[in-house]
N, CA, C and O of each residue as an XYZ file, in Angstrom:
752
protein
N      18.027    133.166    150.792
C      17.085    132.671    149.834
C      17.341    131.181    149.621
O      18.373    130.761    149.098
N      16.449    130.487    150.011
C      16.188    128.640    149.491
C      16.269    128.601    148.074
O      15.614    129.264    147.270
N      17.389    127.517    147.801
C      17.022    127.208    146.175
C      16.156    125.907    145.932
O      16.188    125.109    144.995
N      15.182    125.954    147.345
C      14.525    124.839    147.001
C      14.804    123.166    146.889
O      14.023    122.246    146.647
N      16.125    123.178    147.147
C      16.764    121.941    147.172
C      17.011    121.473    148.484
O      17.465    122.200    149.368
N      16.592    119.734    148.705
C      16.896    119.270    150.246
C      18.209    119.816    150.489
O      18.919    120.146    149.539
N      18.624    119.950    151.797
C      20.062    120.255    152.354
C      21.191    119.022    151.761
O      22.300    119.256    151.280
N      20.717    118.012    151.904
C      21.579    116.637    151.095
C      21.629    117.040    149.607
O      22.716    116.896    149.047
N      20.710    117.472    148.973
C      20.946    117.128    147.455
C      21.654    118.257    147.075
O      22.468    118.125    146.162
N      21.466    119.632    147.735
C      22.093    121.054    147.560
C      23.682    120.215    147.980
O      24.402    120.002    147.005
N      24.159    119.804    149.209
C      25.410    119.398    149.746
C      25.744    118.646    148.286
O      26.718    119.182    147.757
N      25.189    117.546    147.499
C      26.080    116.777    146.827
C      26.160    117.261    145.827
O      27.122    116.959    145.121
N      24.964    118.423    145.253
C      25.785    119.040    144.134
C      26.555    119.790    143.792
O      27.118    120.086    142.739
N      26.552    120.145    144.929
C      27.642    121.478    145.028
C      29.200    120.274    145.484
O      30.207    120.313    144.777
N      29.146    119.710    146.210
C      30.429    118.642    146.061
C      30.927    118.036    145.315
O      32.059    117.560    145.400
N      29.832    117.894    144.049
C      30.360    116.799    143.103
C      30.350    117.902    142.039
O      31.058    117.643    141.065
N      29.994    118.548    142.023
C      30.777    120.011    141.039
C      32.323    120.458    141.819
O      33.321    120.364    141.105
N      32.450    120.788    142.821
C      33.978    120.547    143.586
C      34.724    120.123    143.155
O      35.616    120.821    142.674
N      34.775    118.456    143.077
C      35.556    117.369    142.822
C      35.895    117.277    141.619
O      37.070    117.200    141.260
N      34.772    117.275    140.744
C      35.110    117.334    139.381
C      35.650    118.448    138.828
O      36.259    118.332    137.764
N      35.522    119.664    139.429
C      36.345    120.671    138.936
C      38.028    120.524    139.598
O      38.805    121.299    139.040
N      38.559    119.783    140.519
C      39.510    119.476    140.997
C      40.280    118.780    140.280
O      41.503    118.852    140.161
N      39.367    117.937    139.684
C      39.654    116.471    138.762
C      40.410    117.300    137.290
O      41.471    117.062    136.713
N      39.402    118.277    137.043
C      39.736    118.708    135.548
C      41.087    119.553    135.643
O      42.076    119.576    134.910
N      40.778    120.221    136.783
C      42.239    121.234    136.813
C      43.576    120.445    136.896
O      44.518    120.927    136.268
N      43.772    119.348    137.555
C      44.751    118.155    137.271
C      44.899    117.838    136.435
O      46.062    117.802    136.032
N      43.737    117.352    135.526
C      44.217    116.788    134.336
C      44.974    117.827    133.653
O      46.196    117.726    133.540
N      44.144    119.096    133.062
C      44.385    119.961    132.225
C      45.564    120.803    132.676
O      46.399    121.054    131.806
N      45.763    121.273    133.881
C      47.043    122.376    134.515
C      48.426    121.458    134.924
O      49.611    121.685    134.682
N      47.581    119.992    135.860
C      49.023    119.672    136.350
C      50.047    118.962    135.678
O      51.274    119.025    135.602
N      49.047    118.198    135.172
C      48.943    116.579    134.473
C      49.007    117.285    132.632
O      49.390    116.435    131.827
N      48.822    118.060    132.291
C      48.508    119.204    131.084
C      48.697    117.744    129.615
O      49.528    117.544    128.730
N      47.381    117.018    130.080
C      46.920    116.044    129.313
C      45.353    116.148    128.922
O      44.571    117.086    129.076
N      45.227    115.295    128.552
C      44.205    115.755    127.270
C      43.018    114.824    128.501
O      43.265    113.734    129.017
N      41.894    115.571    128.686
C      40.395    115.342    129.473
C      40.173    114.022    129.251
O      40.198    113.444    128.164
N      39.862    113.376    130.789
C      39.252    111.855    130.448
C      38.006    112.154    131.304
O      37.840    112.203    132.523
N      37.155    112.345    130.213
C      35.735    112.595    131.047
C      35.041    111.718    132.061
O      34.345    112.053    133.020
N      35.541    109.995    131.445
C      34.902    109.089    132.696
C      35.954    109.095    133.752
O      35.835    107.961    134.215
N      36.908    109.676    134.415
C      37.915    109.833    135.482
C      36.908    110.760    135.691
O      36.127    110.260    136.500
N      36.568    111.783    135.384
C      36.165    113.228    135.910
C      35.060    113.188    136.413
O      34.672    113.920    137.324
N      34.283    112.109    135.733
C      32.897    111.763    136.299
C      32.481    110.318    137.846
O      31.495    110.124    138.558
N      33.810    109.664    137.726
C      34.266    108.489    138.927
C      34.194    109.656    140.153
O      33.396    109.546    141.084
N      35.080    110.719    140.033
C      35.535    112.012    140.992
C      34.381    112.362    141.247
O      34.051    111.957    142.362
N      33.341    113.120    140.565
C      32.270    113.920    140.859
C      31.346    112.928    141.301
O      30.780    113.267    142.340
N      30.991    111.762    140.834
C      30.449    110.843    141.440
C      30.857    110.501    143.055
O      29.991    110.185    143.871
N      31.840    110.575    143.292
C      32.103    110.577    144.583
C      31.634    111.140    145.628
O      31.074    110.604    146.585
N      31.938    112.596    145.389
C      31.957    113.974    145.877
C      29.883    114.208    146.017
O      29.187    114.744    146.880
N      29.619    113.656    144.997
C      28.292    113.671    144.703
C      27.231    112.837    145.772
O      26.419    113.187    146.628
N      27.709    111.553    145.229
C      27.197    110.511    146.298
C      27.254    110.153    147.557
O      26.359    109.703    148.273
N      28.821    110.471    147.890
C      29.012    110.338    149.423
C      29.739    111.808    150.264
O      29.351    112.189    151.368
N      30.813    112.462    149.485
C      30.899    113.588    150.200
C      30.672    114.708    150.337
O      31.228    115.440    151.156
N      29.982    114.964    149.708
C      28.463    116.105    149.564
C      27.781    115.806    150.925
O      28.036    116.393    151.977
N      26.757    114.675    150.732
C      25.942    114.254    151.864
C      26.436    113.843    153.283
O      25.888    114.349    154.262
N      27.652    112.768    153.464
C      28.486    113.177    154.418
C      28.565    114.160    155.111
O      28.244    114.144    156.299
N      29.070    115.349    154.411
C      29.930    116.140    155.065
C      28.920    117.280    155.624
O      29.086    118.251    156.363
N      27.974    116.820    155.051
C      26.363    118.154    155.417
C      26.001    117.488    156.575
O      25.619    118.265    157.450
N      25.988    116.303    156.889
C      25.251    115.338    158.450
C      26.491    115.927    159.042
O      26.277    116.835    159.846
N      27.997    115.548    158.780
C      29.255    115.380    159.859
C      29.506    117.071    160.365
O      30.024    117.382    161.437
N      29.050    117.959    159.415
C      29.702    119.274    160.160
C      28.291    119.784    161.313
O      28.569    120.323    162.385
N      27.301    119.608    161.038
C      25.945    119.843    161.767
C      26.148    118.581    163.319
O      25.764    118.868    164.452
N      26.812    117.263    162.943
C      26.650    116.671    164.298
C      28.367    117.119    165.052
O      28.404    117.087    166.282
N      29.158    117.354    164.604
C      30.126    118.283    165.342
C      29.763    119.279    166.281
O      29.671    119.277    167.508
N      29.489    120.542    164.980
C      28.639    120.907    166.051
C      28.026    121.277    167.062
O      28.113    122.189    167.884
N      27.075    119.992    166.771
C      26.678    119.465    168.097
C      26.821    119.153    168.868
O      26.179    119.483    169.865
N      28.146    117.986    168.838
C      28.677    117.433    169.832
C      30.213    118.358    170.439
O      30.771    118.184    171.523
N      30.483    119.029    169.684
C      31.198    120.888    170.143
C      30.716    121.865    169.921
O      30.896    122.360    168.808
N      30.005    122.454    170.778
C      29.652    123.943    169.831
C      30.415    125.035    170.389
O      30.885    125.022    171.527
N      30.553    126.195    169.371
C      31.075    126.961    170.064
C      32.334    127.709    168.754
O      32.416    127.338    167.583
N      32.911    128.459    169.209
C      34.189    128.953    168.789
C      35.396    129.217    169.564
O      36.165    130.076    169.132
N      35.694    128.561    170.719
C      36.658    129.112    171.612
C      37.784    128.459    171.332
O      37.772    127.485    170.580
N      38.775    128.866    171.842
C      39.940    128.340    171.688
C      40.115    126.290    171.573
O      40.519    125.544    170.681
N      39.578    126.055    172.955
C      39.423    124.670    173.339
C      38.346    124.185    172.500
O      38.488    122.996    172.215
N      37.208    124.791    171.965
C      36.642    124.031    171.598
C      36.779    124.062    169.646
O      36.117    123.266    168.981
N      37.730    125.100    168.979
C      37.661    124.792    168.186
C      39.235    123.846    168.094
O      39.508    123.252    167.051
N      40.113    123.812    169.216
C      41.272    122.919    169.031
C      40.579    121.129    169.088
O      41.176    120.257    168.457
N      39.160    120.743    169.996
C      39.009    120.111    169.769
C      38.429    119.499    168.404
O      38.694    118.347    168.061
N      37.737    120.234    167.762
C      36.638    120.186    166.447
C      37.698    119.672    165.687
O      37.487    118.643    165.044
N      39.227    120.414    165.632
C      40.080    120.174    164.450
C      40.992    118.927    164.741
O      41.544    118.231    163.889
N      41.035    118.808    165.808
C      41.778    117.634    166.662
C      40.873    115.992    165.926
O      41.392    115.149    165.196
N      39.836    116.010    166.309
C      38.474    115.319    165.897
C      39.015    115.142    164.291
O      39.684    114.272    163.733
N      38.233    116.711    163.728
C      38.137    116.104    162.399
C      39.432    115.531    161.718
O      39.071    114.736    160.850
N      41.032    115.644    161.784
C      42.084    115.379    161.386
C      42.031    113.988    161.935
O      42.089    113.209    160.984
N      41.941    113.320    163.137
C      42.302    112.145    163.249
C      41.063    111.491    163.375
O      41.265    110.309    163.651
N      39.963    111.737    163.297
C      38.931    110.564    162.802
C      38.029    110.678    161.334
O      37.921    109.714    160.577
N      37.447    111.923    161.083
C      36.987    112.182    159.723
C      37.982    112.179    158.535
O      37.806    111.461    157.551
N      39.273    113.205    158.707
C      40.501    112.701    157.409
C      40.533    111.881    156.983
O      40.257    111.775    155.788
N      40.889    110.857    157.740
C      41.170    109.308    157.833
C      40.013    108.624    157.259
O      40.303    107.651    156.562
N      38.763    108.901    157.384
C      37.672    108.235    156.865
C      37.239    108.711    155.583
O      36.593    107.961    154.851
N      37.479    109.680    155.297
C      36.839    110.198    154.276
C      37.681    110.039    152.490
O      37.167    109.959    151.374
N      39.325    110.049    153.001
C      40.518    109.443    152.352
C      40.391    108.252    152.209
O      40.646    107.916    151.053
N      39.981    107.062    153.161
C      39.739    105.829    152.673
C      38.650    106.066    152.027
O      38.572    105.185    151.170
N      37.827    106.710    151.959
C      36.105    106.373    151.309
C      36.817    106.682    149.855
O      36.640    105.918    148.906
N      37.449    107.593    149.780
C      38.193    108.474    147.949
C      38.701    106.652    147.444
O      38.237    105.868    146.616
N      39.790    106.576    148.380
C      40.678    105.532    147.248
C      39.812    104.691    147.525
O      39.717    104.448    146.321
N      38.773    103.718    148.160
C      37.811    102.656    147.712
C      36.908    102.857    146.777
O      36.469    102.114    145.899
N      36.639    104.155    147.120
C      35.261    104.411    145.683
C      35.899    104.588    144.528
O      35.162    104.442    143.553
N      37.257    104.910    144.237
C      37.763    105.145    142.774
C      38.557    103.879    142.590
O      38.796    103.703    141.396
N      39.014    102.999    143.320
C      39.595    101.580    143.434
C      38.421    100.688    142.597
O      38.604    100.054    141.558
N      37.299    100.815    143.280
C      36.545     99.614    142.963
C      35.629    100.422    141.764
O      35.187     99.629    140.934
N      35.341    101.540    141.572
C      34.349    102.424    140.500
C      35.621    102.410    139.616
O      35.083    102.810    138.583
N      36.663    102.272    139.343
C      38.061    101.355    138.428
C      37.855    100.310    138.255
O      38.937     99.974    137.773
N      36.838     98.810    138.276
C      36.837     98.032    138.481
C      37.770     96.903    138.870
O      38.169     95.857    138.358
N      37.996     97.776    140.345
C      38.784     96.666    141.466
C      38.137     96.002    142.263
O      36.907     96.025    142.246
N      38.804     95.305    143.087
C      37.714     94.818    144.205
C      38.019     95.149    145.169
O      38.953     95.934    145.337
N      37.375     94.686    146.027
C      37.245     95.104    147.484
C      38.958     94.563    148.144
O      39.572     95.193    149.006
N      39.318     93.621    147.656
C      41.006     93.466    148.174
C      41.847     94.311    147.432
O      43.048     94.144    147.642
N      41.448     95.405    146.401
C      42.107     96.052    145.632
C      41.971     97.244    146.742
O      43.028     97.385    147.357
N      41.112     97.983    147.081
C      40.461     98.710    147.358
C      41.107     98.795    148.752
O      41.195     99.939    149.198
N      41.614     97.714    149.588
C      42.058     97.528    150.753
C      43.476     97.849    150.857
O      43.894     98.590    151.747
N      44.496     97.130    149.669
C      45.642     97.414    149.161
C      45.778     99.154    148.655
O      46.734     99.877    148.935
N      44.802     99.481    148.016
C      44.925    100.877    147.843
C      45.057    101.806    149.028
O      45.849    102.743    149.118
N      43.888    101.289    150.207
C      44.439    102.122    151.331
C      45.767    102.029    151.781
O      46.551    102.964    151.938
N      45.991    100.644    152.008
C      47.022    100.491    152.677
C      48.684    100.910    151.692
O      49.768    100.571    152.165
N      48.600    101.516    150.598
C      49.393    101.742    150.049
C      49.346    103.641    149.883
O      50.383    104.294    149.768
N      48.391    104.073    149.898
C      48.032    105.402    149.528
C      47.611    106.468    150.834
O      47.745    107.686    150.716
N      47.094    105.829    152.070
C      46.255    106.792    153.048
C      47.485    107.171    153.491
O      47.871    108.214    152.964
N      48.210    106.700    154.252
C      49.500    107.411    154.930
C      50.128    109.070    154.183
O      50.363    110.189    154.640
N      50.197    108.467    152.931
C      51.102    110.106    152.221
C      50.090    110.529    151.681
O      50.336    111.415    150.862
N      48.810    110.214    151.815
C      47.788    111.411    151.341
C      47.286    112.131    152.814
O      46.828    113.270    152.902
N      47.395    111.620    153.419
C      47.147    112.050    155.091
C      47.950    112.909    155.444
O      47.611    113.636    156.378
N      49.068    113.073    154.912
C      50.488    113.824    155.310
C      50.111    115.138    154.501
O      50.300    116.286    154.901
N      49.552    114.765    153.304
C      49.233    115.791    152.177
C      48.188    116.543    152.782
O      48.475    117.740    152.775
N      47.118    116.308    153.288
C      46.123    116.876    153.780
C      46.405    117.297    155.415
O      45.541    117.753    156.164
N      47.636    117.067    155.732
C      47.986    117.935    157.302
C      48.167    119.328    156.871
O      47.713    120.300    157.475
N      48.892    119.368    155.733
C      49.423    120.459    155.423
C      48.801    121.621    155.262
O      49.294    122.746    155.347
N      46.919    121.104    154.858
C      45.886    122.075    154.294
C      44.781    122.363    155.519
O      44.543    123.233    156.357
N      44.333    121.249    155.139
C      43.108    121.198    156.072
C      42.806    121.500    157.875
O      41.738    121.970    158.269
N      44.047    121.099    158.886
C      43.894    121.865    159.727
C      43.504    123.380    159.485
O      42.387    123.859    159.288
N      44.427    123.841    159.538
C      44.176    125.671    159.356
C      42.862    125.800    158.484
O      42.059    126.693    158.750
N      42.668    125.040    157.592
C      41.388    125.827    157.152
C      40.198    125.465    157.351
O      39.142    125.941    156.935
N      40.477    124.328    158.210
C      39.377    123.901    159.498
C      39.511    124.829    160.765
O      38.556    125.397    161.295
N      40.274    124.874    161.005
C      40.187    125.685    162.169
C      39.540    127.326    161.850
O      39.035    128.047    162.709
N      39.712    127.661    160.412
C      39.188    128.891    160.107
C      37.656    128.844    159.648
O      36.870    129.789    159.592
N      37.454    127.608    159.361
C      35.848    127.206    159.051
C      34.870    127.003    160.130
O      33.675    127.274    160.010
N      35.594    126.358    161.535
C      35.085    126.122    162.536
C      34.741    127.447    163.196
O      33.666    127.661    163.756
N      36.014    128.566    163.058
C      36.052    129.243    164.004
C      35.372    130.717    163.561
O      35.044    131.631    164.317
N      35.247    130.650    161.861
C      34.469    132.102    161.672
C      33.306    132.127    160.632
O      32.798    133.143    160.158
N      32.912    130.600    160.310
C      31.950    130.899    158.733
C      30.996    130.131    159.497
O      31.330    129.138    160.144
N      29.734    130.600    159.431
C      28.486    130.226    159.870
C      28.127    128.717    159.719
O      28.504    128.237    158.649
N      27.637    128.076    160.354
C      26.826    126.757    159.907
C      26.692    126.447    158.949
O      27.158    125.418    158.460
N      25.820    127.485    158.259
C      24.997    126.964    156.944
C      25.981    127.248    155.916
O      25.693    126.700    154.852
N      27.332    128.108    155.885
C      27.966    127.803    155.231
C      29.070    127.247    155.032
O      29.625    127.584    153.986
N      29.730    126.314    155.834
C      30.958    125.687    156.104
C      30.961    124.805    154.898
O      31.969    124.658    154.208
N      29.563    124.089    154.599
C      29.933    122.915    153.168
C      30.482    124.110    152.199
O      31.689    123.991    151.991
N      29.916    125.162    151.598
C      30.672    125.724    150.861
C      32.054    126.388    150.753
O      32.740    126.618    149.756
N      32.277    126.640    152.089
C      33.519    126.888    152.594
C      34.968    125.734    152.393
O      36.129    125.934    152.038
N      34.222    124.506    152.811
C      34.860    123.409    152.457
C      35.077    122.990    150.795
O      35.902    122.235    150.280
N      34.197    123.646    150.311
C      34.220    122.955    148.882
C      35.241    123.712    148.104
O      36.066    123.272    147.304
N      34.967    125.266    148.599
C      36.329    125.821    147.726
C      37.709    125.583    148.295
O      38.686    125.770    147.570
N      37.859    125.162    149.610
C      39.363    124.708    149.662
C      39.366    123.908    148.897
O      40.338    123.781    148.152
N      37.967    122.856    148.789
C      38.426    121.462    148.027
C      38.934    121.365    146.833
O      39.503    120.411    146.302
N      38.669    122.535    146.393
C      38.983    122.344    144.690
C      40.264    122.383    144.249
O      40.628    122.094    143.109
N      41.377    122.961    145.707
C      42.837    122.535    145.505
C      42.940    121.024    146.339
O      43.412    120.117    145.654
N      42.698    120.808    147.201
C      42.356    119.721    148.189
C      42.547    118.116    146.990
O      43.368    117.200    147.032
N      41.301    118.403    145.969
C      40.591    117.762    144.999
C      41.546    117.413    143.802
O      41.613    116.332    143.217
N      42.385    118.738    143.520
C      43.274    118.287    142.380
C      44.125    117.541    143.088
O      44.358    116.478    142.513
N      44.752    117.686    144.232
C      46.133    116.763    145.112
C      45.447    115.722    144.865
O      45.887    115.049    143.933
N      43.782    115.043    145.765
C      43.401    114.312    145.496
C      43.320    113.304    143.827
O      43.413    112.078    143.788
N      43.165    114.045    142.821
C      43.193    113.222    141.424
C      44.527    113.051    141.537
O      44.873    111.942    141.944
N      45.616    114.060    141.222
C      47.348    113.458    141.126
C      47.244    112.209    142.036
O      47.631    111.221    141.411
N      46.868    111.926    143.250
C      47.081    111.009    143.777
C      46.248    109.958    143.027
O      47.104    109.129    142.720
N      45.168    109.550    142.594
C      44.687    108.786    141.845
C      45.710    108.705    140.856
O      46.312    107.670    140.567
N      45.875    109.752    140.380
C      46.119    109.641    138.287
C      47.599    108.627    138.834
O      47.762    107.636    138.123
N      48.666    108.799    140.020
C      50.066    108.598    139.814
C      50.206    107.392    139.499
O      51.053    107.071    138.665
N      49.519    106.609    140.016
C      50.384    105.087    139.803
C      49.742    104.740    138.049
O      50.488    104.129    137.284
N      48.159    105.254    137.504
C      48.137    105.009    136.388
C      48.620    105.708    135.075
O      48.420    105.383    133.904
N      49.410    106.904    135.676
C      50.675    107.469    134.501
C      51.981    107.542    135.744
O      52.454    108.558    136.254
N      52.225    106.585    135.916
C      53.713    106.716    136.677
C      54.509    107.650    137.050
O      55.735    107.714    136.967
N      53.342    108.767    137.692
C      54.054    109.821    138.485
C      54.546    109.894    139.709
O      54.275    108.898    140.380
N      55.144    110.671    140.228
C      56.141    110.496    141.397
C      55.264    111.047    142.675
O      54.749    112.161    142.581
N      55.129    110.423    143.628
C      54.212    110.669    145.299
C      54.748    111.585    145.362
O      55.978    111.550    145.367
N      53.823    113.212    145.462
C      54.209    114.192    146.097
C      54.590    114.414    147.418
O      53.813    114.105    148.321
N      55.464    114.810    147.611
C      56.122    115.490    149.270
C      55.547    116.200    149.754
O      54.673    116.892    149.232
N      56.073    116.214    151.463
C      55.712    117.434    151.981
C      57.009    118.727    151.714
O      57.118    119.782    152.339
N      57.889    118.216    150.583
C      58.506    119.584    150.883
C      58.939    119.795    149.518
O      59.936    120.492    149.331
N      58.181    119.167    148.320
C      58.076    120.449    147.176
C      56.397    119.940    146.768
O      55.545    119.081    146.999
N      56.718    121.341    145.897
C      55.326    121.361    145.224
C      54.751    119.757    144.058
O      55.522    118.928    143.574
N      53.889    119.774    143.974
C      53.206    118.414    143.075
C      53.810    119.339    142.120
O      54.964    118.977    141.886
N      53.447    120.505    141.407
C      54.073    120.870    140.199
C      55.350    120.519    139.913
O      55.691    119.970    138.866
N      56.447    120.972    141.277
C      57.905    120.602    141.186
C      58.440    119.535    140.996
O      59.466    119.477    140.319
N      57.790    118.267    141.629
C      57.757    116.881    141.334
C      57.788    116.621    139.895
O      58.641    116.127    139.157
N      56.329    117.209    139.661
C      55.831    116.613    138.447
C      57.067    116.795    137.156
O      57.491    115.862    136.474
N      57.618    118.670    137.014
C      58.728    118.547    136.718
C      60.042    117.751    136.703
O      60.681    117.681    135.653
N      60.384    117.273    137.593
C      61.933    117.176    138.147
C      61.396    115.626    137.586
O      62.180    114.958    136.911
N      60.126    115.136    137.878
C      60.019    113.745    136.784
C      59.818    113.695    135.476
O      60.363    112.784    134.852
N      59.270    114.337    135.013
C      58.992    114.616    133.461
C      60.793    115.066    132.953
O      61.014    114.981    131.745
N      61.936    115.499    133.836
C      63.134    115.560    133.340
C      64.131    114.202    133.803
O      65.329    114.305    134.068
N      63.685    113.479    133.820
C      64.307    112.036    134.187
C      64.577    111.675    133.327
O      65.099    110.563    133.260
């Protein structure tokens, strides 16, 4: 059943409901601070504007340019999306919340170059496998939604990584939990 909505505008609302629910569960579970609605709305704005719509063109021209489910061709899809889409879509996060922070564009540059590396590391940990399980068993038409509910853990890593440097929390690892961190700093 059509809800009547273009494929883009269905993709960004359902993304920017994602994000912002990612956003809130950080604040409120990880971060267990009190709601900053314009953070929550920078996030969903994101998710809304660019990776909603994004990610509805990028999984349809994949694809295209792989189709299939086989071994080789979903090792390539995930091969692809980890080292060229990750990478792009992580810089698009910290520029759009860099400069929608009112930074600039050399802020925004410094943010990558300070932040993509250990958020990249953060997102090895997830997103293969559940790319490779999106590629390899959930239909076309539903992979954006497929994607969106990983995102909503995806999304909170994503805000901790925003929120850290503006409440001086500690860069999560790959080998404890952001909760455990968050602890073992809050006892410093």
């Amino acid at each position: 059943m059509s809800s009547g909505l273009s494929p883009y505008l269905s993709s960004a609302i359902k993304f920017g409901l994602f994000t912002g629910t990612g956003d809130l569960i950080n604040q409120k579970l990880v971060l267990q601070q009190p709601w900053e609605p314009i953070r929550t709305f920078k996030i969903f704005s994101w998710g809304f504007c660019f990776a909603g719509p994004f990610l509805h063109r990028y999984l349809l021209a994949l694809e295209a340019a792989i189709p299939g489910t086989s071994v080789p061709a979903l090792a390539k899809k995930v091969l692809f999306d980890q080292t060229c889409c990750a990478p792009f879509v992580i810089s698009s996060f910290l520029s759009w919340m860099s400069i929608f922070s009112g930074g600039s564009l050399s802020d925004a540059s410094q943010k990558i170059q300070r932040d993509l590396w250990p958020t990249l590391k953060l997102n090895w940990l997830i997103w293969p496998t559940a790319q490779a399980i999106n590629f390899g068993f959930v239909p076309i038409q539903h992979r954006i939604v497929y994607i969106g509910s990983v995102s909503i853990l995806w999304n909170t890593i994503m805000s901790y990584m925003e929120a850290r440097h503006t409440h001086n929390l500690p860069t999560p690892t790959t080998h404890g939990s952001v909760i455990d961190e968050k602890k073992q700093h809050d006892q410093e």
